[in-house]
N, C-alpha and C positions, 0 to 999 in steps of 0.2 A: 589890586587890579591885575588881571594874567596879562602875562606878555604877549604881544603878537605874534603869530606866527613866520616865522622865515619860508617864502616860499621860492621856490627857483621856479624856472619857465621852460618851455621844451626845445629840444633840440632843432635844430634847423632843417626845415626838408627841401632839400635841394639838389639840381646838378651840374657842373661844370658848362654847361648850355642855357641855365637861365636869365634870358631877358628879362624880365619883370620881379622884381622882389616885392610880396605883400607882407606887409610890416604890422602888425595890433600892438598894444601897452604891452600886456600881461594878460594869459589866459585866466579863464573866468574859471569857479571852483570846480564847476562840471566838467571843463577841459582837463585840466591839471587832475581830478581824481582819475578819469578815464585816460590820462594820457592822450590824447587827443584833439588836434587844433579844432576849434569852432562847434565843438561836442555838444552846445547846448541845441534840443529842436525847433528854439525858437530862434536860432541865430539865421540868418540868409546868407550868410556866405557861402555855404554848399549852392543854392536856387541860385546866386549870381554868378560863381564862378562855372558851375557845369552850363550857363545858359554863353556867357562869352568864350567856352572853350569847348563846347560840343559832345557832352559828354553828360548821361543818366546823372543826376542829381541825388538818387536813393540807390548808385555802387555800395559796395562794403566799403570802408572806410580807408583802406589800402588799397583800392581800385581807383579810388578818388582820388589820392597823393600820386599813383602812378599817372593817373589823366591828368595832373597838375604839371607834372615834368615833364611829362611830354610836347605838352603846351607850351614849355618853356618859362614856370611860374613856381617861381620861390616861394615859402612861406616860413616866414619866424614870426620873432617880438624885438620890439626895442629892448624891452626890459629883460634882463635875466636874473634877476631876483628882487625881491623888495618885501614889503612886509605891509599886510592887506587882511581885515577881516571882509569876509564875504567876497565880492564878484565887482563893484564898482573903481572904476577908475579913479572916480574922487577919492577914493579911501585908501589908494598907492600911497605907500610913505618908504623913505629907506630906500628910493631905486639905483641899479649898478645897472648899466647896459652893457649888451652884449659887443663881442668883441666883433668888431663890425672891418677892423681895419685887416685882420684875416679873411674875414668874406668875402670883402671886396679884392684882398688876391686872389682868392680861390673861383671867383666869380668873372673872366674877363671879359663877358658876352654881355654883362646887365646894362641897360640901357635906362631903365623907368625904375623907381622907390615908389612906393601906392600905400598911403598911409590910410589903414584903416579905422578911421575915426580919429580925431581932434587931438586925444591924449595922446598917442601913436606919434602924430605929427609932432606936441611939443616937448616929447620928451628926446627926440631924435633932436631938434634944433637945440634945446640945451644943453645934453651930452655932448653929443655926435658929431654936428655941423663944428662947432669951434676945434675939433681937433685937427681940420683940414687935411680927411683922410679920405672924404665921398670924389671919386672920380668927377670932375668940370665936366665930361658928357653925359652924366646919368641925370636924368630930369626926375622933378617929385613933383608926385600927385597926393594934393591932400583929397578922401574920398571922404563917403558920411559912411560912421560905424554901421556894420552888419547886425549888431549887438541889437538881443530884442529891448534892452533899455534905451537903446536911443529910437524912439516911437516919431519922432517928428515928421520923418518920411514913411510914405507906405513902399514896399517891396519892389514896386515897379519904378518908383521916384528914384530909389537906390539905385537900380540896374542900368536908369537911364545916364545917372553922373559915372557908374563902376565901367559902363560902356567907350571912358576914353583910352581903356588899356588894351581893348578888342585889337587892335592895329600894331601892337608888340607879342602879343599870342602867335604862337608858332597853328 
């Protein structure tokens, strides 16, 4: 049987001014081959986040990350590496998270954590939470995955729970 793959996750896009951190598992294979947070066309996080931050939804993809910061909206992963066939969350094995306890220096404006989907939220609570390193002011939100596998809400269902972070958008 071959080995899994080792995959790492991308780099954090962010800047000394963000309020809001959005947080995913691990990028999906389309992401990570393009280098790219949320690269898949079926994902909605582009349609949600350009709809609560004011901003063309179809920018070039560095226009996007620039309207994100400006907005004052972080984006990583929990995860920074682990080892996954395919694109499902279920199929994370082997996760290391990121070093969260530098972000959070490098970070002294964040206010809100926005967990984007379910695995997101518990693999932060199992790393992350017990090393008692998350700032007592910064609140979390668990949100429902953008992820066109999580089908159980339609597009607008999403925008209306992703609409409680409207209110820490710059």
């Amino acid at each position: 049987m071959a080995e899994i793959e080792r995959l790492q996750g991308l780099a954090a896009v962010s800047s000394a001014r963000a309020r809001v951190l959005v947080l995913g598992s691990m990028p999906g294979a389309i992401s990570l081959q393009q280098q790219q947070y949320y690269a898949h066309p079926r994902n909605s996080f582009w349609p949600i986040m350009a709809n609560l931050a004011g901003f063309p939804a179809d920018l070039a993809y560095s226009e996007r990350l620039t309207a994100l910061l400006d907005a004052g909206v972080a984006i990583w992963d929990v995860i920074g590496h682990c080892q996954r066939q395919g694109s499902l969350d279920t199929a994370i094995k082997n996760e290391q998270v990121n070093d969260f306890a530098c972000f959070f220096s490098q970070h002294p404006k964040l206010q809100v954590i926005a967990f984007n989907g379910a695995k997101a939220a518990q693999s932060f609570t199992r790393h992350v939470l017990p090393l008692q390193i998350v700032p007592t002011e910064i609140a979390l939100i668990n949100l429902p995955s953008t992820s066109p596998a999580y089908a159980a809400l339609s597009l607008q269902e999403k925008l209306k729970q992703w609409q409680q972070l409207k209110s820490f958008i710059y």
